[in-house]
C-alpha positions as a Markdown table, in Angstrom:
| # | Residue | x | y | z |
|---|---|---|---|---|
| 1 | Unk | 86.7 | 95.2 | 167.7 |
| 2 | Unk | 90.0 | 94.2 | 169.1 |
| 3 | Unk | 88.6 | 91.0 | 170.5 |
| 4 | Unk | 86.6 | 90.0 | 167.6 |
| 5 | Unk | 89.7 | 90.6 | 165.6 |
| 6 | Unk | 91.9 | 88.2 | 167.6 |
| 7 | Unk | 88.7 | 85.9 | 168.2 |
| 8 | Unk | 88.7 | 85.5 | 164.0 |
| 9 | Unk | 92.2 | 85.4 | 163.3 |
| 10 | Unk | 92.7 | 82.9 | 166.2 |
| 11 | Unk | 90.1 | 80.5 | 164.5 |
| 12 | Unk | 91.7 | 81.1 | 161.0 |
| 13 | Unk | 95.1 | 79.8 | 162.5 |
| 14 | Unk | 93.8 | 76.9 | 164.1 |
| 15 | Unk | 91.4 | 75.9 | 161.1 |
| 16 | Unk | 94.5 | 75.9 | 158.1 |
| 17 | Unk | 97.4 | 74.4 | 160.9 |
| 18 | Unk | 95.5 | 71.5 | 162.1 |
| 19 | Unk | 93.5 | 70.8 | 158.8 |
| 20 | Unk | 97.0 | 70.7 | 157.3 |
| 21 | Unk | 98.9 | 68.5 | 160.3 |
| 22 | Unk | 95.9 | 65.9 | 160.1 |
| 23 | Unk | 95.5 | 65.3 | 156.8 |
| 24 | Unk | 99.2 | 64.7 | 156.6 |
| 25 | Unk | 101.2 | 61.9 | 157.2 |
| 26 | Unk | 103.3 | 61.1 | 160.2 |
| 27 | Unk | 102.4 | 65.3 | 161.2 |
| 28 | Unk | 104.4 | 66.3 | 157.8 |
| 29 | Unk | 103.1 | 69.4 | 156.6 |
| 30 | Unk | 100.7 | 68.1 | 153.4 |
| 31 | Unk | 100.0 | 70.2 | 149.9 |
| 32 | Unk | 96.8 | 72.5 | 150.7 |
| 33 | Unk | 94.4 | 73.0 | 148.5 |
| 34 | Unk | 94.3 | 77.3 | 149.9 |
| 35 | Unk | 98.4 | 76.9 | 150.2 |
| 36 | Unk | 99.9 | 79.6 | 152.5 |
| 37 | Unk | 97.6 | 79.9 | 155.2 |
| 38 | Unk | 98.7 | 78.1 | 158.1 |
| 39 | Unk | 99.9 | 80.3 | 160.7 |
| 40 | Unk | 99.0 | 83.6 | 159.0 |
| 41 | Unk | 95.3 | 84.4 | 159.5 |
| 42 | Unk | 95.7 | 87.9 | 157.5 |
| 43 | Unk | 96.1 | 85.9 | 154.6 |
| 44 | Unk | 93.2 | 84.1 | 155.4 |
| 45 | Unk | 91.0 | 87.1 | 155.3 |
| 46 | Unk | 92.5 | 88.8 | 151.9 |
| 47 | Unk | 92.2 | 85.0 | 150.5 |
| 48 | Unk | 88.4 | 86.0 | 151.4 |
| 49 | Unk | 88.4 | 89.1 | 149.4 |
| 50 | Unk | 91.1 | 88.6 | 146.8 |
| 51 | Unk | 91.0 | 87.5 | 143.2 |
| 52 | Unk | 89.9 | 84.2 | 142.6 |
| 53 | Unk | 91.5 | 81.2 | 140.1 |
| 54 | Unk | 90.1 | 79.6 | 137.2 |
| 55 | Unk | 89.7 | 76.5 | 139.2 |
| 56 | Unk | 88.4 | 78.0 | 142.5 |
| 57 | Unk | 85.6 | 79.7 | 140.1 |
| 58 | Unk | 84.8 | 76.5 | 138.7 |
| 59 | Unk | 84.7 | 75.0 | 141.8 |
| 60 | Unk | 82.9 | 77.8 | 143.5 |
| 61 | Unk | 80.1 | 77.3 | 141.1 |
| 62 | Unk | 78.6 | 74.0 | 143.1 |
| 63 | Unk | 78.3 | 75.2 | 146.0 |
| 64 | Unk | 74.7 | 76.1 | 146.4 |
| 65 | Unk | 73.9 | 78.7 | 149.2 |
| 66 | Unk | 70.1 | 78.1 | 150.7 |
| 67 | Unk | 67.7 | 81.5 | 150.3 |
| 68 | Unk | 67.9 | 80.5 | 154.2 |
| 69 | Unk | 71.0 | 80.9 | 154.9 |
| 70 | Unk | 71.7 | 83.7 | 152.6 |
| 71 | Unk | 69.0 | 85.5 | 154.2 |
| 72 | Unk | 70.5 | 84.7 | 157.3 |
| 73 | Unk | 74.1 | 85.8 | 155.9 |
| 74 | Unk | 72.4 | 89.4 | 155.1 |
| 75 | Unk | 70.6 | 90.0 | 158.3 |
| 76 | Unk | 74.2 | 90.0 | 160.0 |
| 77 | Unk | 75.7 | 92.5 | 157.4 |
| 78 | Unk | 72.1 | 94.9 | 157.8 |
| 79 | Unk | 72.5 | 95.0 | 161.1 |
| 80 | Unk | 76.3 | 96.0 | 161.4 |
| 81 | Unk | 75.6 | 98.5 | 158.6 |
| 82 | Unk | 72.6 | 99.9 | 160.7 |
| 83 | Unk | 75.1 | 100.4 | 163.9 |
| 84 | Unk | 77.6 | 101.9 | 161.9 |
| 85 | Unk | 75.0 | 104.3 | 160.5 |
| 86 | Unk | 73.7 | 105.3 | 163.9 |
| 87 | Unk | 77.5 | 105.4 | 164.9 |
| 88 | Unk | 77.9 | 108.3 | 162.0 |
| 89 | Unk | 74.8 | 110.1 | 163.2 |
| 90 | Unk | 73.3 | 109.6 | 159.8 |
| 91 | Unk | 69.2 | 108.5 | 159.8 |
| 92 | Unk | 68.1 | 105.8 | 158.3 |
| 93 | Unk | 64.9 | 106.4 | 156.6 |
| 94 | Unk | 62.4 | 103.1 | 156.0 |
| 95 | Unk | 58.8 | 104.9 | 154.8 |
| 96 | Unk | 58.1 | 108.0 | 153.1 |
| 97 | Unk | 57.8 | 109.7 | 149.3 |
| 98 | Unk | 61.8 | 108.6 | 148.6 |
| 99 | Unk | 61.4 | 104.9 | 149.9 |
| 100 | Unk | 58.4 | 104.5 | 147.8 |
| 101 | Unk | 59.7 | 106.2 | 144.6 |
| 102 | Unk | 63.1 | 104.0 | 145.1 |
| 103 | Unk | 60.4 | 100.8 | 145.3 |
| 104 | Unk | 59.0 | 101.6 | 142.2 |
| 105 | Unk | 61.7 | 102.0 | 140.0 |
| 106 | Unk | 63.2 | 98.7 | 141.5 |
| 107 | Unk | 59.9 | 97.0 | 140.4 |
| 108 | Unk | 60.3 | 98.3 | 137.0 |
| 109 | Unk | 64.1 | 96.6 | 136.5 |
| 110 | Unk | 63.3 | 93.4 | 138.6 |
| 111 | Unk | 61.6 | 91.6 | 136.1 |
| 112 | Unk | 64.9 | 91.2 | 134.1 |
| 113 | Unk | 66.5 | 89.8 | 136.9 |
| 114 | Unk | 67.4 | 85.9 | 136.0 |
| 115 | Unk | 66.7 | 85.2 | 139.5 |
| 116 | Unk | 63.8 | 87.8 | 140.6 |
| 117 | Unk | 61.7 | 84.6 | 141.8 |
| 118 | Unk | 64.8 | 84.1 | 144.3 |
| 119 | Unk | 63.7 | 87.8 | 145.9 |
| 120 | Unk | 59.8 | 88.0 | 146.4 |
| 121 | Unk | 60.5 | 90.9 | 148.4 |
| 122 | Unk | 63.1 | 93.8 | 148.3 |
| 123 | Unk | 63.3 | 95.9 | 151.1 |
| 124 | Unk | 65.1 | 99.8 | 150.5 |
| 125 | Unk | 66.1 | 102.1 | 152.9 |
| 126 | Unk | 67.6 | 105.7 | 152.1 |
| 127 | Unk | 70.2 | 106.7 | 154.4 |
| 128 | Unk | 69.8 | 111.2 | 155.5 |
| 129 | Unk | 73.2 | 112.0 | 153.9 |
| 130 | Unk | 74.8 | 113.9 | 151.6 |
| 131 | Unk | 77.0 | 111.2 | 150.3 |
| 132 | Unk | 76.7 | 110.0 | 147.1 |
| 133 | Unk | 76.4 | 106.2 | 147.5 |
| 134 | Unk | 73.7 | 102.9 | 147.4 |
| 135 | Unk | 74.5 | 99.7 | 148.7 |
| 136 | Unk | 73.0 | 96.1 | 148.5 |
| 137 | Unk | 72.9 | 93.1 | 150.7 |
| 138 | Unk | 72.0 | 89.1 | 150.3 |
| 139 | Unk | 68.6 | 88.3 | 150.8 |
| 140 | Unk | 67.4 | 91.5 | 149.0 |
| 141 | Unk | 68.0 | 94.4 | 151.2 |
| 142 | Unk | 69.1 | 98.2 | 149.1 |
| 143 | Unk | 70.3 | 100.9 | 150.6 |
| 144 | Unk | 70.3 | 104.6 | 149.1 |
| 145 | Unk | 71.4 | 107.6 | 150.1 |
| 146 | Unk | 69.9 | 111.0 | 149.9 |
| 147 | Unk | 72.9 | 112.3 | 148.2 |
| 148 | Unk | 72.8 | 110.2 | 145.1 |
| 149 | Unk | 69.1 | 111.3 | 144.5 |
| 150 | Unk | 70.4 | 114.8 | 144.8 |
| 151 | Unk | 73.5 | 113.8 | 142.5 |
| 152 | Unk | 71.5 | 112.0 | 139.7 |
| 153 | Unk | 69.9 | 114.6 | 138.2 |
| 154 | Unk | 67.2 | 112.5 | 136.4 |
| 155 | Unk | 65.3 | 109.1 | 137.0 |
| 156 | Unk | 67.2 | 107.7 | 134.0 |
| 157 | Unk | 70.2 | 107.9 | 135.6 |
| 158 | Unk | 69.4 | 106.9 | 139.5 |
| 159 | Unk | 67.5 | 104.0 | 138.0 |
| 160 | Unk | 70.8 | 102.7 | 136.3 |
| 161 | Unk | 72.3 | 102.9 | 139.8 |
| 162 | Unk | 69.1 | 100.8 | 141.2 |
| 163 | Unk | 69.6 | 98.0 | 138.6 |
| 164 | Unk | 73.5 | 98.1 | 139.0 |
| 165 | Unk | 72.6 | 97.3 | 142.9 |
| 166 | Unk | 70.2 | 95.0 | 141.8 |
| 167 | Unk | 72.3 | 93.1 | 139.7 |
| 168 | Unk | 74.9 | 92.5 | 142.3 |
| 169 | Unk | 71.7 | 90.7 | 144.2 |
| 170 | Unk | 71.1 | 88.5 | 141.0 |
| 171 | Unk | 75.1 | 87.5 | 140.2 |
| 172 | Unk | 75.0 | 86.9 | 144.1 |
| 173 | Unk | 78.4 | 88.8 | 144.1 |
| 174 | Unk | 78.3 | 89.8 | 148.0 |
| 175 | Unk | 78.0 | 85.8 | 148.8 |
| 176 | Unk | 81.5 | 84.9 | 146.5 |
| 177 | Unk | 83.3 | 85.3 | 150.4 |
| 178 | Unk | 80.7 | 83.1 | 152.4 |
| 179 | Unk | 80.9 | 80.5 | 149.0 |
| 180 | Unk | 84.9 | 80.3 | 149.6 |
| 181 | Unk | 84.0 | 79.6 | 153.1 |
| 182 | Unk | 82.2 | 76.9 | 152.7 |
| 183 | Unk | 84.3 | 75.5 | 149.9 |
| 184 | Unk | 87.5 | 76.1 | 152.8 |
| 185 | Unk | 85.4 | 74.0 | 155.6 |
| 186 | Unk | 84.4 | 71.2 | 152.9 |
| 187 | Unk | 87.9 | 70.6 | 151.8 |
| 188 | Unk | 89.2 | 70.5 | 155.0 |
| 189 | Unk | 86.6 | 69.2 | 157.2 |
| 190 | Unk | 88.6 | 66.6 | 158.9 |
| 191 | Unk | 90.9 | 69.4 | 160.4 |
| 192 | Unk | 88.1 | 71.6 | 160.9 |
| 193 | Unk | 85.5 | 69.8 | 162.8 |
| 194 | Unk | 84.5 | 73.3 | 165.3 |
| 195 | Unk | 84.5 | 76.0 | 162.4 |
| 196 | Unk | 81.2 | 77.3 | 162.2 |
| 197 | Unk | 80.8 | 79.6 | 159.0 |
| 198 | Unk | 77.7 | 81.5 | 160.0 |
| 199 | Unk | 79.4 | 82.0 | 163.4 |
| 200 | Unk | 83.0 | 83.4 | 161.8 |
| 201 | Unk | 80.5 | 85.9 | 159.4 |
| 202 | Unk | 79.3 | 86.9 | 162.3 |
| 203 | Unk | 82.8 | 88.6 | 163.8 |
| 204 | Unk | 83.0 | 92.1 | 164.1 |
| 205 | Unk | 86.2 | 91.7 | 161.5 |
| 206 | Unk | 84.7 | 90.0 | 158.8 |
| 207 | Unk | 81.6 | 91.9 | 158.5 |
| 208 | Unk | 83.9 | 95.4 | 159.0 |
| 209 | Unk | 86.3 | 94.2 | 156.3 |
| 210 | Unk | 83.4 | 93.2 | 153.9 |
| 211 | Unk | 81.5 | 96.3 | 154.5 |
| 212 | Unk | 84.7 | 98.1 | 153.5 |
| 213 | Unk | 84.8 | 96.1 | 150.5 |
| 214 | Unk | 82.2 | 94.3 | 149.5 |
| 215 | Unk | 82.9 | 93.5 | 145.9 |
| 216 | Unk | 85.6 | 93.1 | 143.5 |
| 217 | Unk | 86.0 | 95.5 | 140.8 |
| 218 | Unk | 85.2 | 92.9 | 137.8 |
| 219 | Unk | 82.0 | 92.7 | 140.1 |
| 220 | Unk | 81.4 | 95.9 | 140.0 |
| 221 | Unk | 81.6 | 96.3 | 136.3 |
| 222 | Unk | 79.6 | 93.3 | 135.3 |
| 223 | Unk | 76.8 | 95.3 | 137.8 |
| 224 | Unk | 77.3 | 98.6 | 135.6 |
| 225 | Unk | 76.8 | 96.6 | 132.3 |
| 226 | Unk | 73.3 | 95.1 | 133.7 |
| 227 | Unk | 72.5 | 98.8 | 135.1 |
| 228 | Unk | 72.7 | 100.1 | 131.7 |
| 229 | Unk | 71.6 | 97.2 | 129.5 |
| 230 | Unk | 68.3 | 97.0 | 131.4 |
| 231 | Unk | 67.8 | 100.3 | 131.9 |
| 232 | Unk | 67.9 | 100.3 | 128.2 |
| 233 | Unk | 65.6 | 97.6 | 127.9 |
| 234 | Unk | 63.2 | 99.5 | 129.7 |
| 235 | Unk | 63.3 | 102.3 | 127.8 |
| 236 | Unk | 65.5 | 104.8 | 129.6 |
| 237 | Unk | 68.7 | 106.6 | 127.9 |
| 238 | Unk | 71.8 | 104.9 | 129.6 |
| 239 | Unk | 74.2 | 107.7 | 128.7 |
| 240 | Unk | 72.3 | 109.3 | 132.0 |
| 241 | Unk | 74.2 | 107.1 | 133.8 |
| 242 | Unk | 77.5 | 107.5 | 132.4 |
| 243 | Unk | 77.2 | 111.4 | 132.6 |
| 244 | Unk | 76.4 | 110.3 | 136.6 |
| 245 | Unk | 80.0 | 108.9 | 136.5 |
| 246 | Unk | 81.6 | 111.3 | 134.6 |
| 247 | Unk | 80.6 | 113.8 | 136.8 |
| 248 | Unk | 81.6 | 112.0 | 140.0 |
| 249 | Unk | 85.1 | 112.3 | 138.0 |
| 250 | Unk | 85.0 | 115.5 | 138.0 |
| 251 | Unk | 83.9 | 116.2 | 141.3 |
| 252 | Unk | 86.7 | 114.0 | 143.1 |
| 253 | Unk | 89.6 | 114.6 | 140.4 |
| 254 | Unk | 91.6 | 111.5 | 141.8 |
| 255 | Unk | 94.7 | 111.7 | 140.2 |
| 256 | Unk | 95.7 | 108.1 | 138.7 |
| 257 | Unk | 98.3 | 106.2 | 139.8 |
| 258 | Unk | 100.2 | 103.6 | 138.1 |
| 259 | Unk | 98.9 | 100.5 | 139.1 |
| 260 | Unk | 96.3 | 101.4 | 141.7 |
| 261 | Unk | 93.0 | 100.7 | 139.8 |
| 262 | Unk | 93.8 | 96.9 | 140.5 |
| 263 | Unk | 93.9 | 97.9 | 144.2 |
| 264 | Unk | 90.3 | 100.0 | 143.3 |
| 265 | Unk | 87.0 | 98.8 | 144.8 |
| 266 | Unk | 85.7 | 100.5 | 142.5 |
| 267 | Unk | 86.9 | 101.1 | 138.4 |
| 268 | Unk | 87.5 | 104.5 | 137.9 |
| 269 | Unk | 84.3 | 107.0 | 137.4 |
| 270 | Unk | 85.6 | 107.8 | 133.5 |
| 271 | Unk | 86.8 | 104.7 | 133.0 |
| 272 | Unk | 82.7 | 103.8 | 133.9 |
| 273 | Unk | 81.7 | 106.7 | 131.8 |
| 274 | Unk | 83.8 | 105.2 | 128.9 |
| 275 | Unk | 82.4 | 101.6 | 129.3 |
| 276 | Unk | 78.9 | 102.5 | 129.2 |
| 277 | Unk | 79.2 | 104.6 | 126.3 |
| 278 | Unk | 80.6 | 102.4 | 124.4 |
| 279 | Unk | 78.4 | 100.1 | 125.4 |
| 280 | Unk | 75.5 | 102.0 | 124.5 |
| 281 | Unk | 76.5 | 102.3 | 121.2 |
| 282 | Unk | 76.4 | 98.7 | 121.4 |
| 283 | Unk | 72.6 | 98.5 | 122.7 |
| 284 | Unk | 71.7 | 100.8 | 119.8 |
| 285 | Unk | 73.3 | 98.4 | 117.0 |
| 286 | Unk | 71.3 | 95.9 | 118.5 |
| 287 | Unk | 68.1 | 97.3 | 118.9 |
| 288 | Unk | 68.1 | 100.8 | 118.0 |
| 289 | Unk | 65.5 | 103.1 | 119.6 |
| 290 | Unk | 64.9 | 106.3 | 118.4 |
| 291 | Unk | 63.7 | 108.0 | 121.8 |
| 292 | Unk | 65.1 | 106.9 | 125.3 |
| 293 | Unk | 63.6 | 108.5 | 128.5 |
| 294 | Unk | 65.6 | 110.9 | 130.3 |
| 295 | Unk | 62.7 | 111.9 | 133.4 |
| 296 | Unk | 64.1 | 114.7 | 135.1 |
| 297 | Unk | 60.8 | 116.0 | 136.6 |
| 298 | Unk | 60.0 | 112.8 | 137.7 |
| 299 | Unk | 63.1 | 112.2 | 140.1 |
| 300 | Unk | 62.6 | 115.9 | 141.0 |
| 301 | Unk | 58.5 | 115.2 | 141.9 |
| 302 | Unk | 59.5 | 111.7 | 143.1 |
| 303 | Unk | 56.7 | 110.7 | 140.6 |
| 304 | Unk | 57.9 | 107.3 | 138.3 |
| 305 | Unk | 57.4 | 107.2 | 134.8 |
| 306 | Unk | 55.6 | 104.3 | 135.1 |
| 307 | Unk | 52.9 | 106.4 | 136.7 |
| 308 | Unk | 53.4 | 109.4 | 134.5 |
| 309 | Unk | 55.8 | 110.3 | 131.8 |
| 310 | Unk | 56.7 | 114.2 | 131.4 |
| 311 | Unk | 58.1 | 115.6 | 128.1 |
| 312 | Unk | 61.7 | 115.7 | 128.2 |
């Protein structure tokens, strides 16, 4: 890991120096469009990760990433997740009664995806450990663990969870890194003739640090809203999944601390709770439903309600 990490930060010094001294004149050090860069490849990476402008946003909206290449972009980020898996000792599950009950509830939400067409195929693993956890990765690949099925208590609230990873796919939040870049080897291509994008994703240090944090937390709260509106939508009670937070609060009583929820992957699990409560309320103002499924023996049978419903 060492050498990957010098091998990035060595190309991230070399791309913003040179860009800069090139497209300068007489060797004077020009106004960058990513000011702050040259010399310090850390920044580079938290650049990656951090909080992005009104104009980078706008910016960031043109450039189109190829179902190719984001395909391409997740097979990397699988495949380090898979070694670090195996490196944990935890088993990574791709057939049986959980993969195929996870399948079906994802078929149920991916209709209301704006960009299902983009995904003909989603592929879901569940991962043999206790943690209480699901992932997702471009190109359309889910990962669950065996500890949220535990955790969830009922399908209503593990498929809130599914659409909030499936949203994630649709917003393309997990490709905002590769789309800045991109936008960083387009603005200063003259400088950066050799950087290869594909080829820096593929460093041990920028998959490890994207694995570690792999969205922001407006990200993660846009996913929450989609988990529970089209949970909703499809006729489950989305107050499941704010209990599911709530009681993730109270299992991990994480004191707050002034100032760190902007440092947060992740809101905080009442602050979640509170959101989707309110924004139930919201859904029922809307469109208000009289009964909403809960389906506790089907997450217990592994049976979905779209095969059979069970009195609540």
């Amino acid at each position: 890991m060492i050498g990957f990490a010098f091998f990035a930060c060595l190309i991230a010094s070399r791309f913003f120096s040179t860009a800069e001294a090139q497209n300068s004149p007489s060797g004077t050090t020009a106004p960058s469009r990513f000011p702050g860069f040259a010399g310090q490849p850390d920044k580079f990476l938290e650049r990656l990760f951090g909080e992005s402008t009104a104009e980078e946003v706008k910016m960031m909206e043109d450039v189109d990433i190829p179902i190719k290449e984001e395909r391409d972009f997740g097979r990397a980020q699988v495949e380090a997740y898979l070694a670090h898996l195996d490196r944990e000792g935890h088993r990574v599950i791709r057939k049986g009664k959980d993969v195929e009950y996870l399948k079906h509830l994802v078929e149920t939400l991916k209709p209301m995806m704006s960009h299902a067409r983009r995904y003909p195929k989603i592929t879901v693993y569940v991962v043999d450990s206790l943690q209480v956890d699901a992932r997702s990765f471009p190109g359309g690949t889910l990962f669950f663990f065996k500890g949220l099925l535990s955790f969830a208590e009922n399908e209503a609230a593990l498929i809130g969870i599914v659409g909030h990873e499936l949203s994630h796919l649709d917003h393309g939040h997990i490709l905002l890194p590769l789309k800045r870049t991109k936008l960083m080897e387009r603005t200063l291509a003259d400088g950066a003739a050799a950087f290869d994008a594909q080829k820096f994703w593929s460093s041990g240090t920028a998959l490890t640090r994207l694995m570690g944090r792999p969205f922001r937390p407006e990200d993660e709260a846009a996913a929450d809203r989609d988990g529970a509106r089209w949970s909703y939508q499809a006729g489950y009670d989305p107050r499941e999944l704010a209990a599911l937070f709530y009681r993730l609060h109270q299992r991990n009583k994480s004191p707050k601390l002034p100032m760190a929820a902007f440092f947060r992957t992740h809101p905080y699990s009442d602050d979640r709770h509170d959101a989707i409560m309110r924004q139930y309320d919201e859904l029922q103002q809307a469109d208000p439903r009289d009964t909403l499924y809960r389906g506790k023996k089907n997450l217990a049978q592994r049976i979905p309600r779209s095969q059979q419903e069970f009195p609540d």
